[in-house]
C-alpha positions as CSV (number, residue, x, y, z in Angstrom):
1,X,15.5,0.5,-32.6
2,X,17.0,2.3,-35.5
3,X,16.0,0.4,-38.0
4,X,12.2,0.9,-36.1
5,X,12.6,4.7,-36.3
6,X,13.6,4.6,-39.7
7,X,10.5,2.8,-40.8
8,X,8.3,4.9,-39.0
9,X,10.2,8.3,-40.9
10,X,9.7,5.9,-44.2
11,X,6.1,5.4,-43.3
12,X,5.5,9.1,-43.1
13,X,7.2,10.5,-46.4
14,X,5.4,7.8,-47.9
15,X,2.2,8.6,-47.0
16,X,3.2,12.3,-47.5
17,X,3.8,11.5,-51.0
18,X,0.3,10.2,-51.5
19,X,-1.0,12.8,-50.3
20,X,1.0,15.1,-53.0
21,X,1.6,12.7,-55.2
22,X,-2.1,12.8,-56.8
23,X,-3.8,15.8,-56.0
24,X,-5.3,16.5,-52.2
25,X,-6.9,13.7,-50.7
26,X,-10.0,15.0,-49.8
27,X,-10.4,15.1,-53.4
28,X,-11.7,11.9,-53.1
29,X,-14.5,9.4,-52.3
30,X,-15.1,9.0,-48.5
31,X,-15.6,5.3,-47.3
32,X,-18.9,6.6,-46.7
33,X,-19.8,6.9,-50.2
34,X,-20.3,10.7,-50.1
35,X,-18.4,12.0,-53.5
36,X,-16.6,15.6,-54.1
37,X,-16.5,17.6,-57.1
38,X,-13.5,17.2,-59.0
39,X,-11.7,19.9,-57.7
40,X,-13.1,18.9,-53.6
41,X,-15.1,22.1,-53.9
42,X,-18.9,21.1,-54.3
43,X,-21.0,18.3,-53.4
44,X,-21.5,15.8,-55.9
45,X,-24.6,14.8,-54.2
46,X,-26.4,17.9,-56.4
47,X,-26.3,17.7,-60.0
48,X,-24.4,20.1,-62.0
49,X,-26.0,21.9,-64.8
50,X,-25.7,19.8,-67.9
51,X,-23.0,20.8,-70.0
52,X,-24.5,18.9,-73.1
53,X,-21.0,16.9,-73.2
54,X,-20.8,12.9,-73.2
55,X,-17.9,11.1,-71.8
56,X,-17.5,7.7,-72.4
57,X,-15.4,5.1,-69.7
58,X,-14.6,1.8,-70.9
59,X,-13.5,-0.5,-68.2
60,X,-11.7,-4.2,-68.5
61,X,-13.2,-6.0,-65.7
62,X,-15.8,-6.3,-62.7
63,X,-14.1,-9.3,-61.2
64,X,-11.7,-7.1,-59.3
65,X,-13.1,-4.6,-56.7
66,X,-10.7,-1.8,-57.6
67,X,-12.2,-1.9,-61.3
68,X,-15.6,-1.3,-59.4
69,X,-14.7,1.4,-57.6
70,X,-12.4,3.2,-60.2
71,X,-15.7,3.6,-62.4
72,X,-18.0,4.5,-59.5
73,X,-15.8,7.4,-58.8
74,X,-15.0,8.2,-62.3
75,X,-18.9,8.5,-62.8
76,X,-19.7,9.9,-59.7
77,X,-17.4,12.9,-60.5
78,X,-17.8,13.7,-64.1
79,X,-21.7,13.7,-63.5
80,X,-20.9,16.0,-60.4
81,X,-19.3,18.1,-63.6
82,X,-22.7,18.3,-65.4
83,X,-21.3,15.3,-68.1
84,X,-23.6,12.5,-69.3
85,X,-21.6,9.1,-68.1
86,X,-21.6,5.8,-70.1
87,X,-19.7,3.4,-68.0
88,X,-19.3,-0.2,-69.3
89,X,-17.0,-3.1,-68.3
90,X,-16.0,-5.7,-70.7
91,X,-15.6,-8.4,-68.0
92,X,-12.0,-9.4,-69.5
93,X,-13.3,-10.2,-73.0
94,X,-11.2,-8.1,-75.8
95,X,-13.6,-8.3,-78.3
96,X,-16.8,-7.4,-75.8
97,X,-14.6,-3.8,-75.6
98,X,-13.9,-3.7,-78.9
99,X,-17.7,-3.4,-79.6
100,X,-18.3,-1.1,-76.8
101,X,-16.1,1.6,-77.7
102,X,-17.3,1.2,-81.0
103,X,-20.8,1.9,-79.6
104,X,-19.5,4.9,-77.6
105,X,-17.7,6.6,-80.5
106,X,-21.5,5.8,-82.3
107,X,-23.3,7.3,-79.9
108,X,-21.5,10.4,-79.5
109,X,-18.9,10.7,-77.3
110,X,-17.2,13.8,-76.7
111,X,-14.1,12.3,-74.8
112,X,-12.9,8.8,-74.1
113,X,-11.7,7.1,-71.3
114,X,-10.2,3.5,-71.5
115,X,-8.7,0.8,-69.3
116,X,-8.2,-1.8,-71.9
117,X,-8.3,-5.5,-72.0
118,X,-5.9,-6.0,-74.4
119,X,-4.6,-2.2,-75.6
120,X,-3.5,-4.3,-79.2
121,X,-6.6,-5.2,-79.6
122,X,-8.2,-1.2,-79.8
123,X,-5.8,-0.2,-82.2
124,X,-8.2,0.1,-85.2
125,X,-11.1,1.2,-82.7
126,X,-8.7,4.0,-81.2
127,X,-8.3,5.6,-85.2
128,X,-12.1,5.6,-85.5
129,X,-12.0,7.6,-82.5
130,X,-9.4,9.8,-84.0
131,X,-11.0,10.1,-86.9
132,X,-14.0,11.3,-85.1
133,X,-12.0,13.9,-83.7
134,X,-12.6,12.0,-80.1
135,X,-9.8,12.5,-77.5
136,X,-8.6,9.6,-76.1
137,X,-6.9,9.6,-72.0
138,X,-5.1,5.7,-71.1
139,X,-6.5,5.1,-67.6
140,X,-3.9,2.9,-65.7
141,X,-3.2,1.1,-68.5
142,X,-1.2,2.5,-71.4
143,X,-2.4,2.7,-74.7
144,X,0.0,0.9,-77.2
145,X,1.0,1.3,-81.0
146,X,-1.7,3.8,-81.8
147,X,-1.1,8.0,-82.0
148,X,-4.7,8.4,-81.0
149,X,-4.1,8.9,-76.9
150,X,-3.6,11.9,-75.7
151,X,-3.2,11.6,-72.4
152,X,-2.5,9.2,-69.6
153,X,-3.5,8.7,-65.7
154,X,-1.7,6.0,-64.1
155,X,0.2,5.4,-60.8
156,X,4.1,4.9,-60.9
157,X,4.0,1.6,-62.2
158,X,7.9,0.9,-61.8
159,X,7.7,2.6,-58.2
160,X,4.9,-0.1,-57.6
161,X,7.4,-2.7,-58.2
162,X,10.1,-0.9,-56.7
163,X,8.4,-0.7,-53.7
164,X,7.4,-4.3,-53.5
165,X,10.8,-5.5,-54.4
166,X,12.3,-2.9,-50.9
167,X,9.5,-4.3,-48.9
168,X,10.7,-8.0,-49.3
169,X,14.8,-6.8,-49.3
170,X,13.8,-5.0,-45.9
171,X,11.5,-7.4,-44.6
172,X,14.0,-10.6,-44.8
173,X,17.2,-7.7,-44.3
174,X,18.7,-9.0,-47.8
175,X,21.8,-6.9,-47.5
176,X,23.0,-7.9,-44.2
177,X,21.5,-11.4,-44.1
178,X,23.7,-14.8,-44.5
179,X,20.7,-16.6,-44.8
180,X,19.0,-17.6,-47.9
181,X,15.7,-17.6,-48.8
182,X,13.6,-19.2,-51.1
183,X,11.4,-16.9,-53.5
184,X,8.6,-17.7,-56.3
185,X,7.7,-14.7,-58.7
186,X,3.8,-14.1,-59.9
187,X,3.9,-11.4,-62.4
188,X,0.8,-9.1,-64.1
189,X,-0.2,-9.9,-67.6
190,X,1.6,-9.6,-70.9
191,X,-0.9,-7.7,-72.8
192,X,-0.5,-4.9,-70.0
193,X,2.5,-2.5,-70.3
194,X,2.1,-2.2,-66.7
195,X,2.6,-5.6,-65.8
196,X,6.5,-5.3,-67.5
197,X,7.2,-1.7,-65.7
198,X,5.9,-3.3,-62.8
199,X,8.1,-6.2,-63.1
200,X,11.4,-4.1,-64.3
201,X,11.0,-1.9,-60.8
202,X,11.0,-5.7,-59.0
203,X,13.8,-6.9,-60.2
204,X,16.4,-3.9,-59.9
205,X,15.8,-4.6,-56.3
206,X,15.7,-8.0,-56.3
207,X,17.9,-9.8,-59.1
208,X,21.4,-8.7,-57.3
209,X,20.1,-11.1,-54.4
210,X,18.9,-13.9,-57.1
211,X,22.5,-13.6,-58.4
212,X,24.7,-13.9,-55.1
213,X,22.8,-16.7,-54.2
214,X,20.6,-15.1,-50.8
215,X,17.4,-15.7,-52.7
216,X,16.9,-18.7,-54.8
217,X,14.3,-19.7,-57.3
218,X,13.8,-23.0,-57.2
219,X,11.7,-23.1,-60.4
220,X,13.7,-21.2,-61.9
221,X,11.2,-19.2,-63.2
222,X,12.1,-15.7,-62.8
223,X,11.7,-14.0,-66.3
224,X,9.1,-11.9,-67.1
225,X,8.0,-14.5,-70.2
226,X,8.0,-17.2,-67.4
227,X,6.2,-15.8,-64.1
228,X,3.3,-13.0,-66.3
229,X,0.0,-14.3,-65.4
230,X,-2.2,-13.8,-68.9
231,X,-5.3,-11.2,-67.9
232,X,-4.6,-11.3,-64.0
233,X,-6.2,-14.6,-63.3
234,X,-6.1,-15.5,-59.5
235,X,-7.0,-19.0,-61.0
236,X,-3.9,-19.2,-63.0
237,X,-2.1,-17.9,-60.0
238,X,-3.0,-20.8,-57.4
239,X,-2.5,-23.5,-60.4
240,X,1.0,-21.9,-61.0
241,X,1.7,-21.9,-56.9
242,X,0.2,-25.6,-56.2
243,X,2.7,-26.5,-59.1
244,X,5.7,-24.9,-57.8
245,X,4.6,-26.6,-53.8
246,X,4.5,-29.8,-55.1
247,X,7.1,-29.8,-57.7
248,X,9.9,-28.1,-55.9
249,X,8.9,-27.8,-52.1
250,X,8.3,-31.1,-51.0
251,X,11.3,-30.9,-48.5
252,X,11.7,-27.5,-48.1
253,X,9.4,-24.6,-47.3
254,X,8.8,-21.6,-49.5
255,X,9.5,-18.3,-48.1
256,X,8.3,-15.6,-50.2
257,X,5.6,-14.9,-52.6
258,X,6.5,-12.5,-54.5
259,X,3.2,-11.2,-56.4
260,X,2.2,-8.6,-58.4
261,X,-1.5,-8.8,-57.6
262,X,-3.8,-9.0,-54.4
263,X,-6.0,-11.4,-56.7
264,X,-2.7,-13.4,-57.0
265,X,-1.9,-13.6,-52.8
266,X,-5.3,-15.3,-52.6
267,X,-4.6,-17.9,-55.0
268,X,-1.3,-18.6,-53.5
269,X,-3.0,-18.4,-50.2
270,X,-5.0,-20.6,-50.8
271,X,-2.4,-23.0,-52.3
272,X,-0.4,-22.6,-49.5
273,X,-3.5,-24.0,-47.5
274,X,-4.2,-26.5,-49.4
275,X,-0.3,-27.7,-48.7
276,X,-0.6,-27.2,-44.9
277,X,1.2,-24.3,-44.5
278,X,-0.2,-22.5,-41.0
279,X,-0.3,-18.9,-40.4
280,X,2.3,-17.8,-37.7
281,X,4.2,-21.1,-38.1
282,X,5.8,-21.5,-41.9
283,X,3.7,-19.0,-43.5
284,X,5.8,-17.2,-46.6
285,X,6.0,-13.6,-46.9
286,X,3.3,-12.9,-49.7
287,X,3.0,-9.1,-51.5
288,X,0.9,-8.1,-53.3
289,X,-1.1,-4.9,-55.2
290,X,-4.0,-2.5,-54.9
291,X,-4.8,-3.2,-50.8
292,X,-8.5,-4.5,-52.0
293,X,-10.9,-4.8,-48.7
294,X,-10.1,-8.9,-48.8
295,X,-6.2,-8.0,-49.1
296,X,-6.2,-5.9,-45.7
297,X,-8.3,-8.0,-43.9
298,X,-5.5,-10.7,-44.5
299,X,-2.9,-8.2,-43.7
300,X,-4.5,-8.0,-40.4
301,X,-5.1,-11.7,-40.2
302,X,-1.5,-12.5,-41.1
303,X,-2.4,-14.8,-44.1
304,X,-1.1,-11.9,-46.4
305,X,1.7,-9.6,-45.9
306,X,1.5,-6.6,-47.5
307,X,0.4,-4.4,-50.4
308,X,0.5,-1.6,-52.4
309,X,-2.2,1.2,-51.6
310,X,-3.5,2.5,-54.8
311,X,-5.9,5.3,-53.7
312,X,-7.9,5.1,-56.6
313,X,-10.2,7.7,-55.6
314,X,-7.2,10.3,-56.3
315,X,-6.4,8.5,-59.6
316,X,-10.4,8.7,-60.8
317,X,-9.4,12.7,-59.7
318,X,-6.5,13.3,-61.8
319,X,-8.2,12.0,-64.4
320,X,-11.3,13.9,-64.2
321,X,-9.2,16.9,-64.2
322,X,-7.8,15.7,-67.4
323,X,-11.3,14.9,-69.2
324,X,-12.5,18.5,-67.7
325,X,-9.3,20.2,-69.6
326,X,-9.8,18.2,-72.8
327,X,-13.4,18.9,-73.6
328,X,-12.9,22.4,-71.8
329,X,-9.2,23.2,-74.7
330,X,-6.9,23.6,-71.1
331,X,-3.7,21.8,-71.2
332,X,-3.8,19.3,-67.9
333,X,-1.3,18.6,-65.4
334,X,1.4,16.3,-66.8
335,X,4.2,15.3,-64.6
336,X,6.1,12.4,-66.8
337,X,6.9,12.8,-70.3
338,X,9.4,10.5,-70.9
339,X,9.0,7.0,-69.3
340,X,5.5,5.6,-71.3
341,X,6.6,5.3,-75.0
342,X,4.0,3.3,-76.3
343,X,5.7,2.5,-79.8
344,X,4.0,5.7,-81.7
345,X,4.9,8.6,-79.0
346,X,5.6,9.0,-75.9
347,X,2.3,9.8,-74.2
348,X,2.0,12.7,-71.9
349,X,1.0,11.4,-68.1
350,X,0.3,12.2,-64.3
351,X,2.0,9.4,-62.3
352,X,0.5,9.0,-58.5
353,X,2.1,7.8,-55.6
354,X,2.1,4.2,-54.4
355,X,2.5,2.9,-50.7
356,X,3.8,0.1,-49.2
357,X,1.0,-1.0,-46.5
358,X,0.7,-3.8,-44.3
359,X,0.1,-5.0,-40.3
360,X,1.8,-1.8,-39.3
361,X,0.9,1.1,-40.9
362,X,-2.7,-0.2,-42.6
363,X,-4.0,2.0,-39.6
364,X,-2.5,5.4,-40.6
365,X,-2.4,4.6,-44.5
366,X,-5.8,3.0,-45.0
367,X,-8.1,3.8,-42.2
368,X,-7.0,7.3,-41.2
369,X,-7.1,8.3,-44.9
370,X,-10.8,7.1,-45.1
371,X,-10.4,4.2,-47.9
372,X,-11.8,1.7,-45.3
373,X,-13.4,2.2,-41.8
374,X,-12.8,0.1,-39.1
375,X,-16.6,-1.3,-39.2
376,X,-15.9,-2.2,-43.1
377,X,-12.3,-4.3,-41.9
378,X,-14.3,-5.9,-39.0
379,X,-16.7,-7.7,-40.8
């Protein structure tokens, strides 16, 4: 009963956080679509007089919904701002981004946002910019080697892993237990700094239980080198999984998926299927990342077990801000300068909170806070 009340007090700082974390949350975009000025005070359904300024928002990826609906917002927003938008995704192809932002800085930009492919792959791009007098903000995923950046808008990427790695040491009661447990690691990509904050935050939660024997790895695989998935690839993810099943698991179950990823739970969901592992009977705790529409509806269905609530609608916020103060000479909000050292400086950021969600708070996280309805998780 304690430990119940406890996570119901957890639940409600945590969500408190969000809500301070990144700015107010009616900041954001409604699960009806309807979007807010930047600062929630006008409607960004009527256009804003022109101000005559271009920003330019260079995305990695449609594959992943979250991608989709950080540019939406971004564009929604800054256009609600009276800014000409050029929004273009690079569908996971370094060089295809490369050209793009060499396009933008072409055409005019006035600021640039990015959310690289492959951040060592923009260093020469991310001088022109410089050159050109361009400012440059990191959006969610750091900049590296260059001194062109000027800002950066990310959530608390070693909190994210942190919080997965307390969900699972809660979940399984790591510190009481004399059980042991069997564990599997699938970790972000190497090219992304995130991925390795992400990953750090894990394993100060989790490597004391790797070491005194109460989780066991039976792969072995557990550094980052060995478990990073290269560009977030759900394929990769299921390959790795079906590997580790048949290799390692024949006689014993696996009991923990630790991933980094939504995109990962499905492959090893679908691994796990493939193996004949039932929901509700030896089904393995699975995390995972960004609570994507697919990732709650497994929440609910059991096949997943939790995730980590990104509102992205906040982050596209904080980040609008930032472009606004750039291209307006205002210094933004900056609450971290000292953990993203990105090998030239360390760059100036705004950190928002993550969440822990799953079957029993999705309700007061997710649907209460207006990310998903009801109707949208039903279908």
């Amino acid at each position: 009963m304690k430990k119940k009340i406890l996570s119901l007090m957890l639940t409600a700082v945590l969500a408190m956080g969000l809500a301070v974390g990144c700015g107010p949350a009616d900041n954001g975009q409604p699960a009806d679509g309807t979007a807010t000025t930047a600062d929630g005070s006008g409607d960004a359904s009527t256009p804003a007089a022109s101000t005559g300024k271009r920003v330019a928002v260079a995305m990695p990826t449609q594959s992943s919904e979250r991608w989709i609906n950080d540019g939406n917002n971004m564009k929604e927003k800054l256009e609600a701002l009276g800014y000409e938008v050029d929004l273009q995704y690079a569908e996971d192809d370094v060089q295809a981004q490369v050209s793009q932002i060499e396009n933008m800085i072409a055409s005019g930009a006035d600021c640039l946002v990015i959310a690289a492919v492959d951040s060592s792959a923009l260093v020469n791009v991310e001088q022109q910019a410089k050159e050109a007098n361009i400012p440059i903000i990191a959006y969610d995923r750091l900049l590296m080697d260059t001194d062109a950046v000027s800002y950066y808008a990310t959530f608390d990427n070693k909190g994210v892993g942190t919080a997965i790695g307390k969900y699972i040491e809660e979940a399984k009661d790591l510190a009481n237990t004399d059980e042991t447990y069997t564990i599997e690691f699938f970790m972000g990509s190497p090219d992304d700094n995130n991925a390795v904050m992400l990953y750090n935050g894990l394993m100060e939660v989790l490597q004391p239980y790797l070491d005194n024997g109460t989780l066991v790895c039976k792969s072995g695989r557990t550094s980052f080198e060995d478990t990073c998935i290269l560009r977030w690839s759900q394929e990769t993810a299921q390959q790795n999984c079906e590997n580790y099943l048949t290799g390692f698991y024949a006689d014993e179950k696996l009991d923990i998926c630790a991933t980094a990823f939504d995109g990962f739970a499905y492959g090893c969901k679908a691994a796990l299927e493939g193996a004949g592992y039932t929901v509700g009977k030896d089904w393995p705790l699975i995390t995972g990342q960004d609570a994507e529409l697919m990732a709650t509806k497994n929440i609910i269905a059991g096949s997943q077990t939790m995730s980590i609530y990104k509102d992205t609608r906040l982050l596209a916020d904080k980040c609008v801000t930032m472009v606004q103060a750039v291209l307006e000479g205002a210094d933004p909000e900056i609450n971290d300068e000292e953990q993203y050292d990105n090998g030239k400086l360390v760059v100036p950021s705004y950190l928002c909170t993550p969440v822990a969600v799953d079957k029993d708070n999705y309700k007061e996280i997710i649907v209460d806070g207006g990310y998903y309805t009801e109707e949208q998780l039903a279908e």
